[in-house]
PAGUDO-590576 format. One line per 2 residues: number of its first residue (from 0); their letters; for each residue x, y, z of C-alpha. Coordinates in nm, 4 decimals, always signed. Each point is the difference from the previous one (the first is absolute). Example, Ala and Ser with C-alpha at 12.3 -4.5 7.8 and 13.67 -1.06 7.14 Angstrom:
# PAGUDO-590576
0 = as = +1.2300,-0.4500,+0.7800 | +0.1370,+0.3440,-0.0660
# end
This chain:
# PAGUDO-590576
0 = xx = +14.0483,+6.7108,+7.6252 | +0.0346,+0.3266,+0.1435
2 = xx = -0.0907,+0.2023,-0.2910 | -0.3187,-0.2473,+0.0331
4 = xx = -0.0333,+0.0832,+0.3713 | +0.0287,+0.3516,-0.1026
6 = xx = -0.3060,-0.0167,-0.2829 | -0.2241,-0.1895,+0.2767
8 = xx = +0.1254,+0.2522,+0.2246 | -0.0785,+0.3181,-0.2341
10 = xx = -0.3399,-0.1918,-0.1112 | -0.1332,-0.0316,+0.3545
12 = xx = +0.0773,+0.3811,+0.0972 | -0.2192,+0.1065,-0.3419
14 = xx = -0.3051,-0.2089,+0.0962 | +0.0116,+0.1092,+0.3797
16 = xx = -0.0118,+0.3474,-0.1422 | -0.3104,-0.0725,-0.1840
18 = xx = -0.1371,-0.1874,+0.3154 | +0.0762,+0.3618,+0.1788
20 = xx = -0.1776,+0.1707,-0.2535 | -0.2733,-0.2097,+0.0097
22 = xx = +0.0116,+0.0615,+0.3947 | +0.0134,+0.3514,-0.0133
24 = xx = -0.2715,+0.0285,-0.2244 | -0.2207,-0.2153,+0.2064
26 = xx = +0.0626,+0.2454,+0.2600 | -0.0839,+0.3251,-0.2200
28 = xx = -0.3009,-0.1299,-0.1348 | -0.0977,-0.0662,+0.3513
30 = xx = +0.0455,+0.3912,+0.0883 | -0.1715,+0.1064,-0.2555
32 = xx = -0.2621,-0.2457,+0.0223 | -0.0612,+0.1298,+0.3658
34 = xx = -0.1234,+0.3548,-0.1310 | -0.2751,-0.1225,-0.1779
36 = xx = -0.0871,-0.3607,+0.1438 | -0.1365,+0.1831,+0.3171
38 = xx = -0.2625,+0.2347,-0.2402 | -0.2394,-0.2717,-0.0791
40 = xx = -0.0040,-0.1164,+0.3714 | -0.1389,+0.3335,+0.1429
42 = xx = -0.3277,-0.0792,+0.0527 | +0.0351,-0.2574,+0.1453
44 = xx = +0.2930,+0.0895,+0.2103 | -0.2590,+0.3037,+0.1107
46 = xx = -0.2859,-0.2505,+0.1132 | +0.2898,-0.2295,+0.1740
48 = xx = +0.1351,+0.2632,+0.2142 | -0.2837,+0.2407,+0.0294
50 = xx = +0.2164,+0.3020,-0.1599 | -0.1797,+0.2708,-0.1504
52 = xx = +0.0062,+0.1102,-0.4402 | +0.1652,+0.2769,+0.0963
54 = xx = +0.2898,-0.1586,+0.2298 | +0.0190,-0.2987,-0.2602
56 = xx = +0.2176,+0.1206,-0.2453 | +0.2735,+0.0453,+0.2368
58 = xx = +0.0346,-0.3930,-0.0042 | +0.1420,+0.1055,-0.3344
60 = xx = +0.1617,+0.3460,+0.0521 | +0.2161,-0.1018,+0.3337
62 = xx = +0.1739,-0.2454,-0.2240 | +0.0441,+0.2775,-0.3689
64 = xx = +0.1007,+0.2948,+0.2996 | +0.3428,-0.2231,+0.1581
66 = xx = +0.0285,-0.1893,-0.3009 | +0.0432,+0.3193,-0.2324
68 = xx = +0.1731,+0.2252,+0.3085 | +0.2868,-0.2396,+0.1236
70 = xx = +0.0871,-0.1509,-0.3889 | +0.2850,+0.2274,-0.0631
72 = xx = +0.1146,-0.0704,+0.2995 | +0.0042,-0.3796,-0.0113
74 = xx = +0.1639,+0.0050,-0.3583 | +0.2858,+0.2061,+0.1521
76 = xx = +0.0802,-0.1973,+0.3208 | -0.0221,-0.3248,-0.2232
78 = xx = +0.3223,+0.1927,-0.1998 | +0.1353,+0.0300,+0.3753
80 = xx = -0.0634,-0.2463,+0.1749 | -0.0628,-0.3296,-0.1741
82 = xx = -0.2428,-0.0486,-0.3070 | -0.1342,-0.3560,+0.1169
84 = xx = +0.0219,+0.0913,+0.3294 | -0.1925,+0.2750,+0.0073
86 = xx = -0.2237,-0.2034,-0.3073 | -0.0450,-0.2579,+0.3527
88 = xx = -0.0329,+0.2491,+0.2531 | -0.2945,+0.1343,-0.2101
90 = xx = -0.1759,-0.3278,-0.0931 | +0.0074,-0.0897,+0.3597
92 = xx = -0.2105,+0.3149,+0.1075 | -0.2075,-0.0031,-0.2363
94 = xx = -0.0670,-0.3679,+0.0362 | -0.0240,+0.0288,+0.3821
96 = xx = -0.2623,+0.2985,-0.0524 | -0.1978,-0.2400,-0.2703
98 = xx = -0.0503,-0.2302,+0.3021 | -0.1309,+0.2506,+0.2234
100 = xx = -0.2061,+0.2065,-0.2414 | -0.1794,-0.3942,-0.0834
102 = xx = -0.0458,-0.0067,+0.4044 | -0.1367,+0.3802,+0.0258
104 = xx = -0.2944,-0.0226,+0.2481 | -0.0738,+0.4223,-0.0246
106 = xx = +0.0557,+0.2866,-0.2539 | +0.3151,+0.1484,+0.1853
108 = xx = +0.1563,-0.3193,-0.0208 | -0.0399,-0.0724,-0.3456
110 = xx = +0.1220,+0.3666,-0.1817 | +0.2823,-0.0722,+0.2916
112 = xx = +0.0885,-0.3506,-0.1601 | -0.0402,+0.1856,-0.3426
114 = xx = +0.2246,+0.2620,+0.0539 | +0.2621,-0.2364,+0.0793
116 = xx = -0.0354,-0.1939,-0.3031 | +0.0599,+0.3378,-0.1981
118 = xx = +0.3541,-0.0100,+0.2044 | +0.0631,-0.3527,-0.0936
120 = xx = -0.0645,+0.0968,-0.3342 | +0.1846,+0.3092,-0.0169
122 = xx = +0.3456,-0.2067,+0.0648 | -0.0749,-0.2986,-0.1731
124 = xx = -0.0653,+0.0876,-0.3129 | +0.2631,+0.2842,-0.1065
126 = xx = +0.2269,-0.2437,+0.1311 | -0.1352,-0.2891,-0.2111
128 = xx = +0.0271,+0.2204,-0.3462 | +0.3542,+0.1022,+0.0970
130 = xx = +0.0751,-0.3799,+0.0776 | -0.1439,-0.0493,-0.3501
132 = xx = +0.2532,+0.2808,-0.1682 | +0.3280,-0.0923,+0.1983
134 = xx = -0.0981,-0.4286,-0.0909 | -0.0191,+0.0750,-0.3700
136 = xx = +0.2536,+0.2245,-0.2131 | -0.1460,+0.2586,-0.1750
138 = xx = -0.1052,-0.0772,-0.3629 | -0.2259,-0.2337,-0.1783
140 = xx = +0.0844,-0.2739,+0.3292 | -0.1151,+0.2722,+0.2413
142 = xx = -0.2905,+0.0588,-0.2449 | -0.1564,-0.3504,+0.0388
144 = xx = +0.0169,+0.0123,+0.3515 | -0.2265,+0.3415,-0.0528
146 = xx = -0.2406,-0.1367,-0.1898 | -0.1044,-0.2867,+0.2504
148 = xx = +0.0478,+0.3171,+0.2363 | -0.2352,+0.2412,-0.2126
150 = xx = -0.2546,-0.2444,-0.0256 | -0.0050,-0.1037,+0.4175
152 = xx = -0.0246,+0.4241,+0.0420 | -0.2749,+0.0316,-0.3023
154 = xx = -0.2521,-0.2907,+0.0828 | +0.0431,+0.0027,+0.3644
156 = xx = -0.2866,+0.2886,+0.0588 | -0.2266,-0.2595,-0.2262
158 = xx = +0.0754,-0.3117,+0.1666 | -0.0898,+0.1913,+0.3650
160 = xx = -0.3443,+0.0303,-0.1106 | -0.0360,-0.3209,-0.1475
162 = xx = +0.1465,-0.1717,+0.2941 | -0.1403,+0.2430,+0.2440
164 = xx = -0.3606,-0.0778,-0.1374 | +0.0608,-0.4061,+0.0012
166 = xx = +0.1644,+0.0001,+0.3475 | -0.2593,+0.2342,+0.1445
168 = xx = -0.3184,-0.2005,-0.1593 | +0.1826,-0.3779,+0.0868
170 = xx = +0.1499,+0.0975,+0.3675 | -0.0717,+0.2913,+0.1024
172 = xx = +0.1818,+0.3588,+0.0331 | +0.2792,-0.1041,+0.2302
174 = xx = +0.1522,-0.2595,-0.2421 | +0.0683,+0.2880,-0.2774
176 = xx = +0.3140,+0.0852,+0.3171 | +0.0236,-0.3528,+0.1313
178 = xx = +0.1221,-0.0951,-0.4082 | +0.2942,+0.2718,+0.0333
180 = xx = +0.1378,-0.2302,+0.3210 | +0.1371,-0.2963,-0.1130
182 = xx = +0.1119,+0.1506,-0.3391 | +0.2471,+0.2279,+0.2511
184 = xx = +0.1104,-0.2872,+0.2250 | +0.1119,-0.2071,-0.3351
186 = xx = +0.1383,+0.2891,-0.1384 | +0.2222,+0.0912,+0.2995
188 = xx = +0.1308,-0.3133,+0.0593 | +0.0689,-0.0535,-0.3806
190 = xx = +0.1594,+0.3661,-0.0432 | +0.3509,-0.0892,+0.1783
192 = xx = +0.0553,-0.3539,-0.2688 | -0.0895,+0.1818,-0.3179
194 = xx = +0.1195,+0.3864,+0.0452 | +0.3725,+0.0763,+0.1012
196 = xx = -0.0021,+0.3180,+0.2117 | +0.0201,+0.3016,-0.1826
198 = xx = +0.1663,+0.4032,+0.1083 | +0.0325,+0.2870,-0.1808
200 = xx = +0.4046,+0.1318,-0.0945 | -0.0295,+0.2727,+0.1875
202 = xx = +0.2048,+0.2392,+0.1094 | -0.1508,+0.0999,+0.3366
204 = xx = -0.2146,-0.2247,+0.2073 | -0.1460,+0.3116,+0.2477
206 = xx = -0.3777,-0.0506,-0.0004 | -0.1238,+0.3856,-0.0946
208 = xx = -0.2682,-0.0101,+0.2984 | -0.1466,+0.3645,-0.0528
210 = xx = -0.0224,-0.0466,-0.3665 | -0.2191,-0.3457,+0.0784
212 = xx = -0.2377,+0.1220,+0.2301 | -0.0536,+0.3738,-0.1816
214 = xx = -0.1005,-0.2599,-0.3009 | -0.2002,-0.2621,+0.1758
216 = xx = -0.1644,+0.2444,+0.1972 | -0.0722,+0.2282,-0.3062
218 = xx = -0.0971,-0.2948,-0.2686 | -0.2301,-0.1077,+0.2716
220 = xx = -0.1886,+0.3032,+0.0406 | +0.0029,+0.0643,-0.3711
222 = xx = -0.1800,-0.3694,+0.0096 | -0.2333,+0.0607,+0.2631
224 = xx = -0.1272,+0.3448,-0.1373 | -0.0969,-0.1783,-0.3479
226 = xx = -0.1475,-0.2747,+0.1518 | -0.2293,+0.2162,+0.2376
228 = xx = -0.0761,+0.2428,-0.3008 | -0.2943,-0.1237,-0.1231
230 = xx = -0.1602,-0.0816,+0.3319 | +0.1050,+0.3682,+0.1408
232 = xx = -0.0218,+0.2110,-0.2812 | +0.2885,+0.1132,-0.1882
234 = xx = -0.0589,+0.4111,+0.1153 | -0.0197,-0.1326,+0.3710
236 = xx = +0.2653,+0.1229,+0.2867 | +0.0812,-0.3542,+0.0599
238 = xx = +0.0933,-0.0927,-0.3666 | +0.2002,+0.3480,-0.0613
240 = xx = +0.1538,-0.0055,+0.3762 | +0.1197,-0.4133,-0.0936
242 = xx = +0.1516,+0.1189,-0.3298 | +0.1408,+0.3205,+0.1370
244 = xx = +0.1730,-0.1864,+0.2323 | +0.1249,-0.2907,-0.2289
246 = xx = +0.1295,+0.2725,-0.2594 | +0.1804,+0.1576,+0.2691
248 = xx = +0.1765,-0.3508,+0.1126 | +0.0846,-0.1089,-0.3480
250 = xx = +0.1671,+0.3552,-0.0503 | +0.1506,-0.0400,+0.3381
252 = xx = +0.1298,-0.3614,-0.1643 | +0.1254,+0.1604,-0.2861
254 = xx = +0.2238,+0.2718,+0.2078 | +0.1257,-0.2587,+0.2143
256 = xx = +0.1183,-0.2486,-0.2827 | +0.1859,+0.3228,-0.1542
258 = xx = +0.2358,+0.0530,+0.3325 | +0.0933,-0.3237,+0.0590
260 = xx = +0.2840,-0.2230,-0.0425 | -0.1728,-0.3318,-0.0353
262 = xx = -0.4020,+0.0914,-0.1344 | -0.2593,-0.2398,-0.0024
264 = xx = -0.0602,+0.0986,-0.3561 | +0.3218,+0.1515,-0.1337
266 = xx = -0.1764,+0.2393,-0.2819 | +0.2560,-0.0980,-0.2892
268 = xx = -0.1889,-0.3310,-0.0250 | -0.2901,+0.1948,-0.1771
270 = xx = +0.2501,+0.0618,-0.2735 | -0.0367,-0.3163,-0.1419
272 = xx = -0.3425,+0.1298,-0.2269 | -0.0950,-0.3148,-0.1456
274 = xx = -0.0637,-0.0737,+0.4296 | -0.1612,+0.3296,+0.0402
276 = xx = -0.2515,-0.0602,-0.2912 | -0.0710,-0.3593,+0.1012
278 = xx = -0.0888,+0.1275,+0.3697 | -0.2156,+0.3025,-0.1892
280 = xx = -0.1963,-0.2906,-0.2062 | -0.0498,-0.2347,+0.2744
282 = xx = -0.1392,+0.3141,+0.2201 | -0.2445,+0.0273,-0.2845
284 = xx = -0.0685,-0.3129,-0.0546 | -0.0738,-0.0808,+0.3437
286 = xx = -0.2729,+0.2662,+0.0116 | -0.1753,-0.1465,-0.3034
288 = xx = +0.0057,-0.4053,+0.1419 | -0.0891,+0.0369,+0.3308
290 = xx = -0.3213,+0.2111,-0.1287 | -0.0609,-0.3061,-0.1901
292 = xx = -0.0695,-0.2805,+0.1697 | -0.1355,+0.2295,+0.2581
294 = xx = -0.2962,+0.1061,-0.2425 | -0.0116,-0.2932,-0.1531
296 = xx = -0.0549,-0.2344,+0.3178 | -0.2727,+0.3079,+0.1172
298 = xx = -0.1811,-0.0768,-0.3665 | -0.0188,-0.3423,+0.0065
300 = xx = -0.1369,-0.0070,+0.3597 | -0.1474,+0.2985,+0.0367
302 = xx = -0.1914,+0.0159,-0.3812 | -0.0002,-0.3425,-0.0974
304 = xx = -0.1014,-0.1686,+0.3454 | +0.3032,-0.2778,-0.0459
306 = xx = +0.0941,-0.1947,+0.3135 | +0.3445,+0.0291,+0.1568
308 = xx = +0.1333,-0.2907,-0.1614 | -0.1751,+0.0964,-0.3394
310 = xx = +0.1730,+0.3209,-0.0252 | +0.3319,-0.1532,+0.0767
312 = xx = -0.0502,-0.2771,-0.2277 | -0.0494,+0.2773,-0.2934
314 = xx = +0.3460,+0.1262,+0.0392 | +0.1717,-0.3270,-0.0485
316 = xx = +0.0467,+0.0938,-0.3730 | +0.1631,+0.3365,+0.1036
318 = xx = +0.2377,-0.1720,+0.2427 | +0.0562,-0.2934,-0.2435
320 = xx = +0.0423,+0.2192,-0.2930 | +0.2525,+0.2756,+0.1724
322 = xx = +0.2160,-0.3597,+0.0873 | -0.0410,-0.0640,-0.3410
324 = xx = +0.1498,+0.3114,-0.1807 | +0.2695,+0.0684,+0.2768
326 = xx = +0.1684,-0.2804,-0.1622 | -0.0107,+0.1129,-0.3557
328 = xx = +0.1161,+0.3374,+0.1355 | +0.3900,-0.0629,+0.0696
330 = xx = +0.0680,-0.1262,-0.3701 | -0.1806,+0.3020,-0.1534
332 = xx = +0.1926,+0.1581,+0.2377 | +0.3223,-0.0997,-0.1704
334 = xx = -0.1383,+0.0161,-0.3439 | -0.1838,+0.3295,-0.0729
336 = xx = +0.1557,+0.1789,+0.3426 | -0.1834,+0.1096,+0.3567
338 = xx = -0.1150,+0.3098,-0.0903 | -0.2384,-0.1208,-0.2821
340 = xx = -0.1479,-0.3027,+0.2335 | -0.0285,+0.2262,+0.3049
342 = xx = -0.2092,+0.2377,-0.2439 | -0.1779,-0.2452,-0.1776
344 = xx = -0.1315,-0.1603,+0.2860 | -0.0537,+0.2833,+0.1928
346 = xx = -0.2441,+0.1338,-0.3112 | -0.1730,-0.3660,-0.0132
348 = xx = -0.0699,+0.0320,+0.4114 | -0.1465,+0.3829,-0.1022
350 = xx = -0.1997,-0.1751,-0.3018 | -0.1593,-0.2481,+0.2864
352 = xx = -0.0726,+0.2830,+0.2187 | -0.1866,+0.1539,-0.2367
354 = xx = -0.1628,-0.2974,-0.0872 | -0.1258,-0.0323,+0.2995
356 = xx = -0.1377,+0.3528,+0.0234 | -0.2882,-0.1404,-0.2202
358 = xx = -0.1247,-0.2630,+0.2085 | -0.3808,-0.0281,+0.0547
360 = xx = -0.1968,+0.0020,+0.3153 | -0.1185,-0.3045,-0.0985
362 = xx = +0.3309,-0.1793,-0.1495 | +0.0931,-0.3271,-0.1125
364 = xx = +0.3090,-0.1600,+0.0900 | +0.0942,-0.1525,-0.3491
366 = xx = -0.1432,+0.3383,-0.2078 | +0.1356,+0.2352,+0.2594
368 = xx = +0.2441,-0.0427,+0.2387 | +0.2203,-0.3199,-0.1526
370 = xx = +0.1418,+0.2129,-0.3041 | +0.1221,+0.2444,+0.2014
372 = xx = +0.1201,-0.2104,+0.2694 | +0.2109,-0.1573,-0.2935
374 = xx = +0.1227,+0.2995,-0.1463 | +0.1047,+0.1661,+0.3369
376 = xx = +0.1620,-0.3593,+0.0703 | +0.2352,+0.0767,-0.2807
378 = xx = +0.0727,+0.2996,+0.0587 | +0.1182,-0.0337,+0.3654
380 = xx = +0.2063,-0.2995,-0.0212 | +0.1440,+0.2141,-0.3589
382 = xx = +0.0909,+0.3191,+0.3049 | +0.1479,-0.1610,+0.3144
384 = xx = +0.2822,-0.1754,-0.1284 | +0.1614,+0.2735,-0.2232
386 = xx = -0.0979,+0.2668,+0.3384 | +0.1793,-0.2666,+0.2187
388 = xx = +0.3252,-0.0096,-0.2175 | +0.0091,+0.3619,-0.0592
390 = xx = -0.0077,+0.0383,+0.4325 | +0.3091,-0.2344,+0.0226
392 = xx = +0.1740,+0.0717,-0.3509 | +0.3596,+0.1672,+0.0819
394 = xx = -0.0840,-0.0050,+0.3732 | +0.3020,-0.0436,+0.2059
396 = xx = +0.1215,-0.2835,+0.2169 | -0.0960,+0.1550,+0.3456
398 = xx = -0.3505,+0.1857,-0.1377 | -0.1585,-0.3158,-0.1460
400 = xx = -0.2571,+0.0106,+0.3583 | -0.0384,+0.3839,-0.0941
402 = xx = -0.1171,-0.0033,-0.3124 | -0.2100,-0.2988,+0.1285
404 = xx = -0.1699,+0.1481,+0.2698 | -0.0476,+0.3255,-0.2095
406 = xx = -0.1831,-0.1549,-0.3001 | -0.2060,-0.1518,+0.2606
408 = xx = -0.0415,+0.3313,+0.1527 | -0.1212,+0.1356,-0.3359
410 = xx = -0.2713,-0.2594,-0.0360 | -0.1445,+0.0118,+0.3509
412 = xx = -0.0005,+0.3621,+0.0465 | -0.1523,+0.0405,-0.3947
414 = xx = -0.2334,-0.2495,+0.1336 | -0.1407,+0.1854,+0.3179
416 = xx = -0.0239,+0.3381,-0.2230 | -0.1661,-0.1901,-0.3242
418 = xx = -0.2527,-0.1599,+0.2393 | -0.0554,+0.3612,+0.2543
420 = xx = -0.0842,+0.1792,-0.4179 | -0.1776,-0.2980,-0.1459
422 = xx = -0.1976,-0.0419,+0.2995 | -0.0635,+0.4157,+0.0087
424 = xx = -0.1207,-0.0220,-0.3142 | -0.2472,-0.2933,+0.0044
426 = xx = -0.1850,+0.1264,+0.3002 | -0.0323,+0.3199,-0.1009
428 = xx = -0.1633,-0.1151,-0.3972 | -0.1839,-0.2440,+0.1951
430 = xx = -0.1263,+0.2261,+0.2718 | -0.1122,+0.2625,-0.2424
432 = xx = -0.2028,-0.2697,-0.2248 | -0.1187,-0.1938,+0.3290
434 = xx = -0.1661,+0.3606,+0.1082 | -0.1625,+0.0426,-0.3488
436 = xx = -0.2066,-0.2783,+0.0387 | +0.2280,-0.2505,-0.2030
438 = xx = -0.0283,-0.3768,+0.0527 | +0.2902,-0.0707,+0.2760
440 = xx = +0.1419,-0.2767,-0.2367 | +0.0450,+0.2348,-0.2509
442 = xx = +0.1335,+0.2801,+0.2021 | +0.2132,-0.2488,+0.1266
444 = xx = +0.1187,-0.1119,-0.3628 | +0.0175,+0.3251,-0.1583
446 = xx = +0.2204,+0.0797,+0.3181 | +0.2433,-0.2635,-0.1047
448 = xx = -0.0271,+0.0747,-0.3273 | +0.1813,+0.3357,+0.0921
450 = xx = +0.2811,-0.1449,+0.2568 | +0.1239,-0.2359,-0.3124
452 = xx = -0.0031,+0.2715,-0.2528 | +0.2126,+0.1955,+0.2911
454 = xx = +0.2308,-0.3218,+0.0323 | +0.0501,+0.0073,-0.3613
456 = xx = +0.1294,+0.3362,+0.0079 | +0.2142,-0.0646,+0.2944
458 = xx = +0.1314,-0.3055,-0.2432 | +0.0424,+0.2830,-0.2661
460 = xx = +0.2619,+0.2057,+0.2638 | +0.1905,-0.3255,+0.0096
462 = xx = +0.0469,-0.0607,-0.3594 | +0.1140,+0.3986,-0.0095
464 = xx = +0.2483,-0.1029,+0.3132 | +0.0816,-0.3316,-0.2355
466 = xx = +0.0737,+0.1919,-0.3180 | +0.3006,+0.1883,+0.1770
468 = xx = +0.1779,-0.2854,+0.0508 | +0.3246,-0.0273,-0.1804
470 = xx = +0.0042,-0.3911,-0.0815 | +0.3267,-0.0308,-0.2915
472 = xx = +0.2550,-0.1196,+0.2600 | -0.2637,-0.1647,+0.2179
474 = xx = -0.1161,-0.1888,-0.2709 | +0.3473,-0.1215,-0.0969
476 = xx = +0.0860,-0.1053,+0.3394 | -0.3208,-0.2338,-0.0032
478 = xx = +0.0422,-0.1945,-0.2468 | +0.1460,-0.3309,+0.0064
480 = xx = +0.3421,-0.0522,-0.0692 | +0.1505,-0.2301,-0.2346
482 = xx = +0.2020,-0.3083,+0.1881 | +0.3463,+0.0385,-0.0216
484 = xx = +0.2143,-0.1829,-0.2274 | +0.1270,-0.3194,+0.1038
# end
């Protein structure tokens, strides 16, 4: 009887650890829903609350500008202070600022409520991948739990524009943050039954306050000059005076973490390379997706005349298919090793890109956009598992919310330069053909067709950052291990 009670007792603690990654996945996907779900609501947020184009796309840049500047921090007090505690703290705010954004009655109130979110975010979901890595020992168990993890990150930008576009067309633009509300309240009260409280072994617990703000304060500005780029001008005082300054904090950062006796980032975790290339490729990588769906959702709307919910409807393969190959990626993983799946799918998302780059002005779904869709599909649920093991592979105890919140880092910062280049680019090809007398629906196309070709060489820097990965005792450690003998 009490080896029995013991079995039960060992089976129950595996499945609640599969109900906690199913939990903190729930709670990913809905952060990285949240950066795109908002896009396709725009116009109509601007005719709800009378805000101006220009002022509109700060609905989306107050939540990329705190979500991007305070990640690094979040991941490291999680280490300190508590990983679901601080994984609470965070889906409480940004719940809480869900509610009130869904309730904004002006402009001011809205980027406000927005803004918040992007600090909700910031702590959640560092801590939720470092939950992930300290729940599941590193290997080919740790590895499963990445792939449901790889394909929540991968298909969540998708799913935000389907979603967005069916939520905006059926009830309106204050349901797409009404939806996050009850998904946090479930999620908070569930978080204390299925996830035992989790600290770093550290040996200091001093909080390294002049290192934290230097970086907030300097990933911030570094944030808010990329995201002001295009509108400014890249060769204006206020772009070079906002990047000025946030070199000179980050370098500022860097001085500070080298005097003292308990850093924020203590510099000898960038010795692990396998980490440092995975945080190079997702910084790529980042660049090249979010310059995706952002040209893609301007084509279909802008080119093709499809509704809201028609343009969010057409990404349901790419979502679907991303969820799809995710979960094919963790035994290839263990089979042919991470390095050749990272690459591989990181040249089948390049493949798409270019694909895309051919698209007519006047395109068909089915002939046009669904092979590439497919092919990109493949490719990105093939990348962000083998990135996400690579961030967390030899990663100590007390680090796991570092190397969280920096791979985050990596993708949102990639993100706001891909999209400040990308965007650059567009304008300026379609500008220059929209003054020579060319249709504006082709201008508008043959401007796209330049920001994915641009994407695809971004893709092409991460499969150079990919290829210097060392994978032999990686791939060893990943896969699985034979039962012992009984």
């Amino acid at each position: 009887m009490p080896l029995l009670n013991q079995y039960r007792s060992s089976s129950s603690a595996a499945d609640r650890r599969w109900w906690a990654l199913v939990l903190l996945a729930i709670a990913e996907f809905v952060v990285v829903l949240d950066a795109s779900i908002v896009n396709i609501a725009l116009p109509s947020i601007g005719r709800g609350l009378h805000i101006s184009l220009a002022n509109l796309s700060w609905v989306v840049n107050a939540y990329v500008l705190t979500f991007g500047g305070f990640l690094l921090l979040g991941g490291r007090i999680a280490d300190l202070l508590g990983r679901r505690l601080i994984f609470t703290v965070g889906l409480g705010v940004f719940s809480l600022a869900s509610l009130l954004g869904g309730l904004a009655q002006s402009e001011l109130w809205l980027i406000a409520a927005r803004a918040i979110q992007g600090l909700g975010a910031a702590l959640l979901a560092p801590a939720a991948l470092s939950l992930v890595t300290a729940i599941f020992r590193e290997g080919a168990e740790r590895n499963r739990a990445l792939s449901v993890w790889g394909a929540v990150a991968g298909s969540g930008a998708a799913a935000g524009v389907l979603l967005g576009g069916v939520l905006t067309s059926a009830l309106g633009w204050r349901s797409v943050l009404f939806v996050n509300v009850p998904i946090g309240i479930a999620a908070i009260l569930l978080a204390p039954v299925l996830i035992a409280e989790s600290r770093g072994e550290l040996e200091r617990r001093s909080f390294d306050l002049p290192g934290a703000v230097t970086i907030t304060a300097g990933l911030s500005a570094l944030v808010y000059a990329l995201v002001r780029a295009t509108a400014v001008g890249w060769g204006s005082i206020q772009t070079i005076g906002v990047l000025t300054a946030a070199a000179a904090l980050l370098i500022a950062f860097v001085v500070i973490e080298r005097h003292t006796n308990a850093p924020l980032v203590p510099f000898a975790f960038f010795r692990n390379l396998n980490v440092s290339a995975a945080n190079a490729t997702m910084f790529a990588t980042g660049a090249a997706i979010i310059g995706l769906f952002y040209f893609l959702s301007l084509y279909l709307q802008k080119v093709l005349g499809y509704s809201a919910i028609k343009a969010g409807t057409s990404q349901l393969p790419l979502a679907v298919g991303i969820i799809l190959a995710a979960g094919t990626a963790s035994p290839l993983v263990a089979r042919a090793g991470t390095r050749k799946v990272l690459i591989t799918g990181l040249a089948l998302f390049a493949g798409g890109l270019v694909w895309f780059a051919q698209i007519p002005v006047h395109g068909s779904y089915l002939a046009d956009l669904l092979g590439p869709s497919l092919l990109i599909a493949l490719g990105l649920g093939f990348a962000f598992v083998p990135i996400t093991i690579l961030a967390e592979t030899g990663v100590k105890d007390g680090e796991y919310g570092l190397a969280s919140g920096l791979l985050n880092t990596s993708q949102q910062i990639g993100g706001a330069l891909g999209l400040a280049i990308l965007a650059t680019i567009a304008t300026t090809r379609t500008n220059h053909l929209a003054a020579g007398q060319d249709p504006i629906n082709q201008a508008l196309t043959l401007g796209f067709h330049t920001a994915f070709l641009a994407a695809a060489g971004f893709t092409l820097l991460a499969i150079i950052a990919a290829a210097t990965i060392g994978t032999r005792h990686v791939r060893r450690s990943q896969l699985p291990q034979p039962a012992p003998q009984t």
